[in-house]
C-alpha positions as a Markdown table, in Angstrom:
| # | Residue | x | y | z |
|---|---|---|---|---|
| 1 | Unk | -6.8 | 5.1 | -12.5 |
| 2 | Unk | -5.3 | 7.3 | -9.8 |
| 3 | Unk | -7.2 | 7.9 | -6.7 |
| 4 | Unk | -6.3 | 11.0 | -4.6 |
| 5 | Unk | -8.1 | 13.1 | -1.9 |
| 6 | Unk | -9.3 | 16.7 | -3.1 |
| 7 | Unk | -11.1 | 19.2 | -1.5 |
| 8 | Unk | -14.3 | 20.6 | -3.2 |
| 9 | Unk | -15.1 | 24.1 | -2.8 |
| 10 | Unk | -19.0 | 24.0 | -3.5 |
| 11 | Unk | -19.5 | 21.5 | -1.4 |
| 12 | Unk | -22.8 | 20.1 | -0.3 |
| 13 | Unk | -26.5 | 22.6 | 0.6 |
| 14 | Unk | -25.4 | 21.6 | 4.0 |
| 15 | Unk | -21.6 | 22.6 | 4.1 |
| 16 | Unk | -21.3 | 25.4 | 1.4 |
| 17 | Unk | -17.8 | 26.0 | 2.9 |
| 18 | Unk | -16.6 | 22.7 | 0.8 |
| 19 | Unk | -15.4 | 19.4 | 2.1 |
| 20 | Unk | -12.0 | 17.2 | 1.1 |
| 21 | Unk | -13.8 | 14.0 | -0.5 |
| 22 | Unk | -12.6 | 10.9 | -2.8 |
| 23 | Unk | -12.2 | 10.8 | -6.4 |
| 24 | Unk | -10.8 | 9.1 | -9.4 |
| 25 | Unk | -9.5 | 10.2 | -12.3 |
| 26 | Unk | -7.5 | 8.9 | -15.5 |
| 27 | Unk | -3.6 | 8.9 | -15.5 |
| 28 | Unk | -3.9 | 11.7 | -18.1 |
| 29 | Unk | -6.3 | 13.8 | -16.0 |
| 30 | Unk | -9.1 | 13.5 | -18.6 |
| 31 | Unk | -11.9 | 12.4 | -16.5 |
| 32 | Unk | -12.1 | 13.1 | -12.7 |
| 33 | Unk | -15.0 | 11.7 | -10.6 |
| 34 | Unk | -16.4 | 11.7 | -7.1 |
| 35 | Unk | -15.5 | 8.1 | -5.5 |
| 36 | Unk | -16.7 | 9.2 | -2.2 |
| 37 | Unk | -17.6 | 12.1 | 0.4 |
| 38 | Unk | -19.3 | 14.8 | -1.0 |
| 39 | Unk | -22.9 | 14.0 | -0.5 |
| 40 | Unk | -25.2 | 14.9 | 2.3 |
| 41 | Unk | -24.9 | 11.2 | 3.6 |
| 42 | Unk | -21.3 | 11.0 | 3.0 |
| 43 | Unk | -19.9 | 12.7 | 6.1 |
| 44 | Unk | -18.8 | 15.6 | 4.3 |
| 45 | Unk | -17.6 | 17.5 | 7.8 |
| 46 | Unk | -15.0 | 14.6 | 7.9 |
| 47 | Unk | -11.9 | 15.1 | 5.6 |
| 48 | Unk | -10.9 | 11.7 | 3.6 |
| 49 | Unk | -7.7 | 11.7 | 3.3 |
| 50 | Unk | -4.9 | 8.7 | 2.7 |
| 51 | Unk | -6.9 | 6.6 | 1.0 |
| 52 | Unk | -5.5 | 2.9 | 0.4 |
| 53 | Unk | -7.7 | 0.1 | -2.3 |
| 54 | Unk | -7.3 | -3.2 | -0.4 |
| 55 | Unk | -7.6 | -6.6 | -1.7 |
| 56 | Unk | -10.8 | -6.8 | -0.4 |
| 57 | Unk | -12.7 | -5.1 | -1.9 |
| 58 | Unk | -13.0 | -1.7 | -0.2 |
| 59 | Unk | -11.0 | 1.3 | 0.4 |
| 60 | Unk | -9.3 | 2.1 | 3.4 |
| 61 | Unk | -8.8 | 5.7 | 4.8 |
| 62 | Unk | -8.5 | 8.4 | 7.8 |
| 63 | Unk | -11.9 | 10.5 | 8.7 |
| 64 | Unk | -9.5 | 13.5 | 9.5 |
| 65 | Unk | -10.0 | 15.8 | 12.8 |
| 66 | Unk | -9.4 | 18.5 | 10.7 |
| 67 | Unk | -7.9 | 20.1 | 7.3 |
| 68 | Unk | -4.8 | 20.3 | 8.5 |
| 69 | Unk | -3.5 | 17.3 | 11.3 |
| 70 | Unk | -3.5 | 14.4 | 8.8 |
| 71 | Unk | -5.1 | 12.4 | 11.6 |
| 72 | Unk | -8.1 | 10.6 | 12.5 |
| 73 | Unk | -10.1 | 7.6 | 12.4 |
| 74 | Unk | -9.7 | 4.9 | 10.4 |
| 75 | Unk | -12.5 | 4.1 | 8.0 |
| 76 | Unk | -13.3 | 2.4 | 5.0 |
| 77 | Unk | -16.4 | 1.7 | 2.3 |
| 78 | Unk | -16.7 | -0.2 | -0.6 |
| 79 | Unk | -14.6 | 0.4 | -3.9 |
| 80 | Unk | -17.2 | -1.3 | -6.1 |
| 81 | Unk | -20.5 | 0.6 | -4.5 |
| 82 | Unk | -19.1 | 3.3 | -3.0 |
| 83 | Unk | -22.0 | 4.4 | -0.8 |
| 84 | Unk | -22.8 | 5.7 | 3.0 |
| 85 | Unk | -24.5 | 1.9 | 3.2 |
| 86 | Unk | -20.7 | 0.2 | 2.6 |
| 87 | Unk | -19.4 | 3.0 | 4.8 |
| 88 | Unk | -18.0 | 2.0 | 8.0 |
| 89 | Unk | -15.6 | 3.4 | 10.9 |
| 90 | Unk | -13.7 | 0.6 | 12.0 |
| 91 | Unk | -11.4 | 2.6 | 14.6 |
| 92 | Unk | -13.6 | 2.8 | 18.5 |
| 93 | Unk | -11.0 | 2.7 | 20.6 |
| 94 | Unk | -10.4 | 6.8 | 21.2 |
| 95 | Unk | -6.8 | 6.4 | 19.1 |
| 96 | Unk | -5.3 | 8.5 | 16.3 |
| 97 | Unk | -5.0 | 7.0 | 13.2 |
| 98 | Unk | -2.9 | 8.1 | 10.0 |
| 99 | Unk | -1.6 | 6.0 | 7.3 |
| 100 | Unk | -3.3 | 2.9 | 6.5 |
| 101 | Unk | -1.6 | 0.5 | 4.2 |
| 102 | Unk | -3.4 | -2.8 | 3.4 |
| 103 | Unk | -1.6 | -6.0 | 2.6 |
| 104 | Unk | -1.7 | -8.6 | 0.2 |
| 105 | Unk | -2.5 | -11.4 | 2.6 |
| 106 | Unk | -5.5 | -9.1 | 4.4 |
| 107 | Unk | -3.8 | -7.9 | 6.9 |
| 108 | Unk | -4.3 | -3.8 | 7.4 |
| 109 | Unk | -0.9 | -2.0 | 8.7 |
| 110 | Unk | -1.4 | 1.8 | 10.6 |
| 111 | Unk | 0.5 | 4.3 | 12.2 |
| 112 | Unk | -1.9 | 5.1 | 15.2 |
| 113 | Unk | -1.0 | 6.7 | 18.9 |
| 114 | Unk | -2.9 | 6.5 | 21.9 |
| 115 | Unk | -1.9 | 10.1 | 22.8 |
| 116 | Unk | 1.1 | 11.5 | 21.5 |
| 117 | Unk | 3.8 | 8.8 | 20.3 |
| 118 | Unk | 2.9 | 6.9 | 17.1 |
| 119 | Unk | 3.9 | 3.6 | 16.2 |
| 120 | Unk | 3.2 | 1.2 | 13.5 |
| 121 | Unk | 1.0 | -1.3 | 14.0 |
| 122 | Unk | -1.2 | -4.2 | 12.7 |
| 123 | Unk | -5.2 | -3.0 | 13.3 |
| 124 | Unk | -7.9 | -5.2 | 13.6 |
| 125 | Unk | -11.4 | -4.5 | 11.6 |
| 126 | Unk | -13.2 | -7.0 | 14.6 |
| 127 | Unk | -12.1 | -5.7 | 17.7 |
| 128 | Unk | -11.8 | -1.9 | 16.1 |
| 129 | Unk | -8.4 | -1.3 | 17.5 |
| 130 | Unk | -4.6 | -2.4 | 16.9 |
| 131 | Unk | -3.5 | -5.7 | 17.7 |
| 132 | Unk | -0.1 | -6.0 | 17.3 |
| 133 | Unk | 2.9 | -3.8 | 17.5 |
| 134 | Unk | 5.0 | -3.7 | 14.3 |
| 135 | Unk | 7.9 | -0.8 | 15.7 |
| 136 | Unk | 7.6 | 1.8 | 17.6 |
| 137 | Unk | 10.2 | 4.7 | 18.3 |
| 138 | Unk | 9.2 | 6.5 | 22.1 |
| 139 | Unk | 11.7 | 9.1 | 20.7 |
| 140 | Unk | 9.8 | 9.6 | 17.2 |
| 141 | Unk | 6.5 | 9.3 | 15.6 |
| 142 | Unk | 6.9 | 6.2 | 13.3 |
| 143 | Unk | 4.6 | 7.1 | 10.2 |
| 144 | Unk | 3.5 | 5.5 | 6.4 |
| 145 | Unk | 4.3 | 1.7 | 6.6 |
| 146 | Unk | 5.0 | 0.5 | 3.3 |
| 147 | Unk | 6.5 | -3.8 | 2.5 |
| 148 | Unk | 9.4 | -3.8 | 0.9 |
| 149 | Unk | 9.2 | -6.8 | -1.2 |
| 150 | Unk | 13.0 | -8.4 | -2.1 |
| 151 | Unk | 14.0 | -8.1 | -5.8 |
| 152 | Unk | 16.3 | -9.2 | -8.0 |
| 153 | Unk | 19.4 | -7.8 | -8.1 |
| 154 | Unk | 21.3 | -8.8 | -10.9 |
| 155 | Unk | 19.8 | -8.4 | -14.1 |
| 156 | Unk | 22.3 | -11.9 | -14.7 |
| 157 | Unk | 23.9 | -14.7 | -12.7 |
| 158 | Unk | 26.7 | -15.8 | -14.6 |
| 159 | Unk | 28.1 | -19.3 | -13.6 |
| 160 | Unk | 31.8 | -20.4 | -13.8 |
| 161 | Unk | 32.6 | -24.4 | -14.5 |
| 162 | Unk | 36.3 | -25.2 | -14.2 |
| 163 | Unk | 36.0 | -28.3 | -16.8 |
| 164 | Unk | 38.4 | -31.2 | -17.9 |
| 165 | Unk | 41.9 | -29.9 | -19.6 |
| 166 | Unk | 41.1 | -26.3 | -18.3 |
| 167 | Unk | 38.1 | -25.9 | -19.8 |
| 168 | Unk | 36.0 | -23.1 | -18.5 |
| 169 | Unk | 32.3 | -23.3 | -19.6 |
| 170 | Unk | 30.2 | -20.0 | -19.1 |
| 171 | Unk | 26.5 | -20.1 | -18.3 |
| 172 | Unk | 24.9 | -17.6 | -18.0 |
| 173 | Unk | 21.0 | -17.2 | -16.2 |
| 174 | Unk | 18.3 | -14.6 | -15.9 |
| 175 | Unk | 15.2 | -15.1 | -13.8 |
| 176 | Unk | 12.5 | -14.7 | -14.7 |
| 177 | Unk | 9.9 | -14.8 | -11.9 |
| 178 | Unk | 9.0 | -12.9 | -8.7 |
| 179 | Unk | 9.7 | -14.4 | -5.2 |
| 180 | Unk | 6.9 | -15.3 | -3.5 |
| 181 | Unk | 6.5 | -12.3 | -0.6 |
| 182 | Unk | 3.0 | -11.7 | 1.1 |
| 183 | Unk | 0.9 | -13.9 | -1.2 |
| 184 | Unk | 2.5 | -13.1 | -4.5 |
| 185 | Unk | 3.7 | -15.4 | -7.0 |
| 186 | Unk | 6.9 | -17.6 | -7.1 |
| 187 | Unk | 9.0 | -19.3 | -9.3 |
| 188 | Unk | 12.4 | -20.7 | -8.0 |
| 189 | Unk | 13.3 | -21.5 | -12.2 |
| 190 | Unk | 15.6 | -19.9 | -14.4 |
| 191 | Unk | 16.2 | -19.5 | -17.6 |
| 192 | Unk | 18.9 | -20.3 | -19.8 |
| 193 | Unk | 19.8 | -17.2 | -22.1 |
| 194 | Unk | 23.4 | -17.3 | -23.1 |
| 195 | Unk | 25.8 | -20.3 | -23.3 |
| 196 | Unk | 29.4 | -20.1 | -23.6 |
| 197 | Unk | 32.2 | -22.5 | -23.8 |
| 198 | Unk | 36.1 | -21.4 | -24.1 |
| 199 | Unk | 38.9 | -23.8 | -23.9 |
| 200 | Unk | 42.4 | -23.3 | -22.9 |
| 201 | Unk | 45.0 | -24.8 | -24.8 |
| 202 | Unk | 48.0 | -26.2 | -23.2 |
| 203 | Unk | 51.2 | -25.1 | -25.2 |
């Protein structure tokens, strides 16, 4: 599924004038539905925008100011029963919020600003405000964290043994496993998928 922000002209009996809610729809576009924010309950006045699925369990996203800024408070409610009970503004600290990214490990990375300059910074769903400070530009507004996980570069690792009477054996190795980065798996094996042996003859 793909999960996108889109705003709904018919709106609700109470806001005719439409409101920009959550849905879900197939990869090939063959069946779009309401996740969230188009009911009466639903805070339809508030535009949901830059919604992020988190590992647990709920869905992470900005109650926008308006149509336009991109910026808000930071929400979430439940991706299982999406519902104004499971709703939840987490931000209530009078900060801006844009940009949520959840990590693996449960950890919730924002771009928020107290005033003007953003930053990026780790937010706390307890204490309803940032915690820590991840980087932040005074000259620039530091938006859309996003881990960069380390990969593989080589699709092979070839291996050169200088053996007895100048032999040269060849091995040649592929991994096959993915580094263990922010609760994902690890394996520091390889495999063995070509073998070579070539021998130099002295004349």
């Amino acid at each position: 599924n793909i999960m996108f922000s889109s705003t709904q002209g018919n709106g609700t009996h109470n806001n005719s004038n439409g409101s920009t809610c959550l849905l879900v729809d197939n990869w090939d576009g063959s069946y779009p539905r309401h996740i969230y924010g188009n009911a009466v309950s639903e805070q339809p006045d508030a535009p949901k925008i830059q919604a992020r699925e988190a590992s647990d369990g709920y869905v992470y996203y900005i109650e926008a100011l308006d149509s336009n800024s991109g910026i808000g408070n930071l929400a979430r409610v439940s991706w299982t029963t999406p519902h104004a009970k499971t709703q939840s503004r987490l931000s209530n600290d009078g900060r801006l919020y844009r940009s949520p990214h959840p990590l693996p490990d449960g950890r919730l990375m924002v771009s928020s600003a107290e005033r003007q300059d953003f930053g990026i910074y780790y937010f706390c769903a307890d204490k309803g405000t940032v915690s820590e400070l991840v980087y932040d530009d005074p000259e620039w507004n530091d938006h859309h964290p996003q881990p960069v996980y380390p990969r593989y570069k080589p699709r092979w690792i070839n291996s050169f043994t200088a053996g007895k009477e100048f032999g040269v054996t060849t091995v040649t190795y592929q991994p096959f496993d993915q580094v263990r980065v922010e609760g994902y798996p690890h394996s520091g094996r390889f495999v063995v998928k070509k073998f070579f042996l070539l021998w130099l003859v002295k004349r």
